[in-house]
C-alpha positions in Angstrom: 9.5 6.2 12.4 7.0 8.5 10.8 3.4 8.8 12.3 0.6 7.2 10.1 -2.8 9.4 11.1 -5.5 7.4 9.9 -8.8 9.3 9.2 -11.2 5.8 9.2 -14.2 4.3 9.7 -15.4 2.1 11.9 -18.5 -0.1 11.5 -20.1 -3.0 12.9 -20.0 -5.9 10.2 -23.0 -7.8 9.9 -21.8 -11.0 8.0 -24.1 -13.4 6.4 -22.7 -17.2 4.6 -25.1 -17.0 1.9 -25.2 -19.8 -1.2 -24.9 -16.8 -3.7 -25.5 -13.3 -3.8 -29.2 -12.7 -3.1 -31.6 -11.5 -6.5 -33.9 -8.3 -6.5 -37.0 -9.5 -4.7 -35.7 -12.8 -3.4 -35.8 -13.8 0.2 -32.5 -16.3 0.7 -31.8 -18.2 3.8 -28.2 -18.2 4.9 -26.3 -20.7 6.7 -24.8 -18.6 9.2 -24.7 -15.1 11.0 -21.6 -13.3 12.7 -21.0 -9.8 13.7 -17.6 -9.0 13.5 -15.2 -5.4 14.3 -14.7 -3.6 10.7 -15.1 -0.3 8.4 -12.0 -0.1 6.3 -10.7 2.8 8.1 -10.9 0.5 11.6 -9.6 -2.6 9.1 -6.5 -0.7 7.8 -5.4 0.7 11.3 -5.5 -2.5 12.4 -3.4 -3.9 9.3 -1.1 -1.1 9.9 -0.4 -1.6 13.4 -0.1 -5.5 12.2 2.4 -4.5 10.2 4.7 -2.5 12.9 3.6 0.9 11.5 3.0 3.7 14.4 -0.9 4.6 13.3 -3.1 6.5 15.4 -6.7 6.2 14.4 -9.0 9.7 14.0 -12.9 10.0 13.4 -16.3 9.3 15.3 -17.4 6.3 17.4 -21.1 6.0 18.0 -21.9 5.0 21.3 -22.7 1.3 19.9 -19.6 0.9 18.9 -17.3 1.5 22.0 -16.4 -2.4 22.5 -13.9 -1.5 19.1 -12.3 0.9 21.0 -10.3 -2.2 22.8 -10.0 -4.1 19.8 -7.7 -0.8 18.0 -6.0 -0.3 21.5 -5.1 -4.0 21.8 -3.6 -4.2 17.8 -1.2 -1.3 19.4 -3.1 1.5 17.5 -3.7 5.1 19.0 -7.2 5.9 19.3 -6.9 9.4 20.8 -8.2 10.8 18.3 -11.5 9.3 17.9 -14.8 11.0 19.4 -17.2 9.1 20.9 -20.8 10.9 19.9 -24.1 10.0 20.3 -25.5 8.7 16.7 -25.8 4.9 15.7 -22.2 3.8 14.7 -21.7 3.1 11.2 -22.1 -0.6 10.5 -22.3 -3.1 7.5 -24.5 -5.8 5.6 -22.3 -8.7 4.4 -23.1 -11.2 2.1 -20.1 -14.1 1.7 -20.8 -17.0 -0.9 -18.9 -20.3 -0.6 -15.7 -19.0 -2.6 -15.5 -16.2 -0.4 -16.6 -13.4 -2.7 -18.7 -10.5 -1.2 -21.1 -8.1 -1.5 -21.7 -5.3 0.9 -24.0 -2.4 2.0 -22.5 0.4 4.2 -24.6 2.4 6.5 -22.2 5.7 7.7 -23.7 6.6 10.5 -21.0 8.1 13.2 -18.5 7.9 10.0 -20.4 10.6 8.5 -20.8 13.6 10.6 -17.4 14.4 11.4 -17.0 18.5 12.0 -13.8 20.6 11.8 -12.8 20.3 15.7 -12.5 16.3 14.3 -9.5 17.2 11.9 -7.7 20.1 13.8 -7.1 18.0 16.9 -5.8 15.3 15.2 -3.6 16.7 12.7 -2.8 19.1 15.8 -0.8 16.0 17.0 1.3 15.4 13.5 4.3 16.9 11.8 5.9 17.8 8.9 6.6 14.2 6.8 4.2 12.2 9.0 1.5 10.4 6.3 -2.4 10.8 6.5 -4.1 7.9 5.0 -7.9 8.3 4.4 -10.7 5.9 2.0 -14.0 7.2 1.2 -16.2 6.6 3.6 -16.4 9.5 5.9 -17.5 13.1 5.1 -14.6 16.4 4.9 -12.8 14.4 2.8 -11.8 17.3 0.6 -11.4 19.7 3.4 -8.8 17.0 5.3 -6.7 16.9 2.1 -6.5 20.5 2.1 -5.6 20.9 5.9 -3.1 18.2 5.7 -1.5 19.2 2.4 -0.9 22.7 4.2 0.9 20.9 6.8 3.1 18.8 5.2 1.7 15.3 5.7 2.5 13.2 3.0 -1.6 11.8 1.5 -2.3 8.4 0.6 -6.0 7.8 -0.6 -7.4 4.5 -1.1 -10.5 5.4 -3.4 -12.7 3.4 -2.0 -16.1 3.1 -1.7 -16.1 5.4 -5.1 -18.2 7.8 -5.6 -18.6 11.5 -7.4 -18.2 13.2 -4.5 -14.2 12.0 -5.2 -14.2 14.1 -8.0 -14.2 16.8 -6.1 -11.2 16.4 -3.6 -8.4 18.1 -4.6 -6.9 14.5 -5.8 -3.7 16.5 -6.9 -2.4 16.7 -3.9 -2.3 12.7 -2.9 1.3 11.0 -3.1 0.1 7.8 -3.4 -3.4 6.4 -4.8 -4.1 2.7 -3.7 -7.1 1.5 -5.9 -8.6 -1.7 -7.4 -9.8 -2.3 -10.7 -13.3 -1.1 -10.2 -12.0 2.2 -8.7 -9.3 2.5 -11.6 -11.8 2.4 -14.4 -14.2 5.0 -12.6 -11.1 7.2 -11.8 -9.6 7.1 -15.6 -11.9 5.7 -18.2 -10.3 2.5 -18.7 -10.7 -1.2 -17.9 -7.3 -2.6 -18.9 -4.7 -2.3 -16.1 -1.9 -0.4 -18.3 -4.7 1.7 -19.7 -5.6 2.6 -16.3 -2.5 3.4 -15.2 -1.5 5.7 -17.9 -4.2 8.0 -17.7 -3.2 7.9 -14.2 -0.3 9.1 -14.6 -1.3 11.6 -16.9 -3.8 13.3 -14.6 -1.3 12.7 -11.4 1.8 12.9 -12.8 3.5 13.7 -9.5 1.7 10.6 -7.6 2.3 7.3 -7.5 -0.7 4.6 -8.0 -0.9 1.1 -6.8 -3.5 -1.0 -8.6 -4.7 -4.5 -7.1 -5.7 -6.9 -9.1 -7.3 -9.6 -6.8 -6.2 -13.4 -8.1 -3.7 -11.6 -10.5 -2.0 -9.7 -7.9 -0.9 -5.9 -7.6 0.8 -3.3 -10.4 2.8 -0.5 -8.9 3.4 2.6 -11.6 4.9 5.9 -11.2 6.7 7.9 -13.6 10.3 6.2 -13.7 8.3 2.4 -12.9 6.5 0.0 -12.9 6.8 -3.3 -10.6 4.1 -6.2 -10.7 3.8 -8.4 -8.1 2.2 -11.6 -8.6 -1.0 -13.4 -5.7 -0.4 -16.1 -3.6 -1.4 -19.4 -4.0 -4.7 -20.3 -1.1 -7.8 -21.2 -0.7 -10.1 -18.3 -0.3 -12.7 -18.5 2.9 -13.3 -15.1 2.9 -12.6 -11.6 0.7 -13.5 -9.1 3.4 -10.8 -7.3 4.5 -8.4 -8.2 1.7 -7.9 -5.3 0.2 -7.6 -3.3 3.7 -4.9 -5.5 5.0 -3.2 -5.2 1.8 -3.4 -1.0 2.2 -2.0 -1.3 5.6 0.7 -3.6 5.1 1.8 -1.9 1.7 1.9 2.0 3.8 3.5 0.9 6.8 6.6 -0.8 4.5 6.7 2.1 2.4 6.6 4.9 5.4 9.7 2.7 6.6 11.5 3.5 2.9 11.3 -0.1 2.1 11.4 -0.8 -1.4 8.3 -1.0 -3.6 8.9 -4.9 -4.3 9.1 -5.4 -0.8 5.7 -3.1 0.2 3.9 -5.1 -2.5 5.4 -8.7 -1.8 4.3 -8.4 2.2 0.9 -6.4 1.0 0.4 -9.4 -1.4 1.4 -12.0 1.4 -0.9 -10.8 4.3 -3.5 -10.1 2.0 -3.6 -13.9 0.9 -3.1 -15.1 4.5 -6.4 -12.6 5.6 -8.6 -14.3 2.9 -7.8 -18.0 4.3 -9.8 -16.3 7.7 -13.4 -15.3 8.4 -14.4 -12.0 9.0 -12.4 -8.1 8.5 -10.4 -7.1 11.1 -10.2 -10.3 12.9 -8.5 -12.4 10.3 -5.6 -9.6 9.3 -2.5 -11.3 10.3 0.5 -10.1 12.3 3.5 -9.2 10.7 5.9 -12.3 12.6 3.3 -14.8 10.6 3.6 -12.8 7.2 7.2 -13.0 7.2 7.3 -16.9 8.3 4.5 -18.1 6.4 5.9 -19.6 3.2 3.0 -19.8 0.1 3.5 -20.3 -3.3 3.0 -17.5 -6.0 0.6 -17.9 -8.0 1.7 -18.1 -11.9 -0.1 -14.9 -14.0 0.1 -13.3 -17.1 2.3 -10.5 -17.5 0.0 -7.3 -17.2 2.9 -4.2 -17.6 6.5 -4.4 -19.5 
């Protein structure tokens, strides 16, 4: 089994049940406070090791944040390569509405002052057809790409916070692009999900792109297919995490050589099942109760031919 090397954050989510999404200048009471384990590099190590991948977790801890340590170790992730520093540990402002929509402010802290001792050691430890998944919310992005490309690691890059500063990785050297809809339009122009991923595959026409839609599902595309799989069928408590533990259940099936239906049916599952739980990390399910949990699929409109 290939190694996953996870460049990721790790933040300290600060999660508020608010009645809606608070307005410029408006004080709003919430109805409760919890701080939970997250950072979608922390989130999608944890989904991966969920989901039987071997994942071993790479970046900078500040000192607040040790107690998460544990919580990787005890999902069965390898946390050797993370640097414990002294500078406030990234962490997370959460707003959750009834629905379970959400709306969040990242602080990078720790995430954000990683220096190149951070990525030799790490990819040091990897080899030739191993994968290096990394999101957008820690700093040598580009330069990681690079190093990695040079060694052989195959790159999957969930776009995600996006930003301009993406524009500027060398994106054609990622295998595999895991976006959402927001992402999509800033990466290609377009708002449609077909339109999206043809200009995608225009500008990457080497890589492979997998496109969630939320309530509507996710679209696979690369340049022999395309493969939609539809949502589940529950009742929403909570978003956060979502699209992490869909990530990490989608890589670790496809580093196995699964099939695409099957990466996207058990992404789509544990995905549903983590939005039925409160907070990130803590409500990404294990792979025994994807597989055993039956749901109902959602019925949606056919997006691609």
């Amino acid at each position: 089994m290939p190694t996953i090397l996870n460049f990721g954050s790790c933040c300290i989510d600060n999660v508020y049940q608010v009645p809606r999404f608070v307005s410029p200048g408006e004080t709003l009471p919430c109805s409760d406070y919890q701080i939970h384990a997250g950072g979608k590099g922390l989130n999608q190590s944890v989904a991966l090791a969920h989901a039987g991948a071997n994942v071993m977790h790479a970046g900078r801890l500040g000192k607040d944040g040790i107690w998460m340590i544990s919580l990787l170790q005890e999902a069965g992730v390898d946390t050797s390569g993370i640097e414990i520093v002294d500078i406030p540990c990234g962490h997370a402002i959460i707003q959750v509405t009834p629905n379970g929509d959400n709306a969040i402010v990242i602080y990078g802290g720790a995430n954000k002052s990683l220096v190149l001792e951070n990525i030799t050691k790490p990819l040091a430890q990897t080899r030739d057809g191993d994968f290096l998944l990394i999101q957008n919310e820690m700093n040598l992005t580009g330069e990681l790409i690079e190093r990695a490309s040079h060694k052989g690691l195959r790159i999957v890059f969930n776009a995600a916070p996006i930003t301009e500063e993406v524009f500027s990785y060398p994106l054609d050297k990622i295998e595999v692009f895991i976006v959402n809809e927001f992402e999509a339009q800033a990466l290609t122009g377009e708002s449609e999900p077909e339109g999206a991923l043809d200009v995608m595959l225009q500008k990457f026409p080497e890589a492979r792109t997998v496109l969630t839609l939320g309530g509507l599902g996710a679209v696979y595309a690369d340049r022999q297919s395309r493969l939609q799989y539809p949502a589940f069928d529950v009742k929403a408590l909570d978003s956060t995490g979502a699209g992490d533990t869909f990530t990490g259940y989608f890589l670790a099936a496809f580093a196995e050589g699964k099939s695409i239906e099957y990466c996207l049916s058990n992404a789509c599952k544990a995905a549903a099942l983590c939005v039925t739980r409160p907070g990130a990390a803590a409500s990404i399910p294990r792979l025994h109760s994807v597989e055993r949990t039956q749901l109902k699929i959602r019925t949606t409109l056919t997006l691609v031919n």
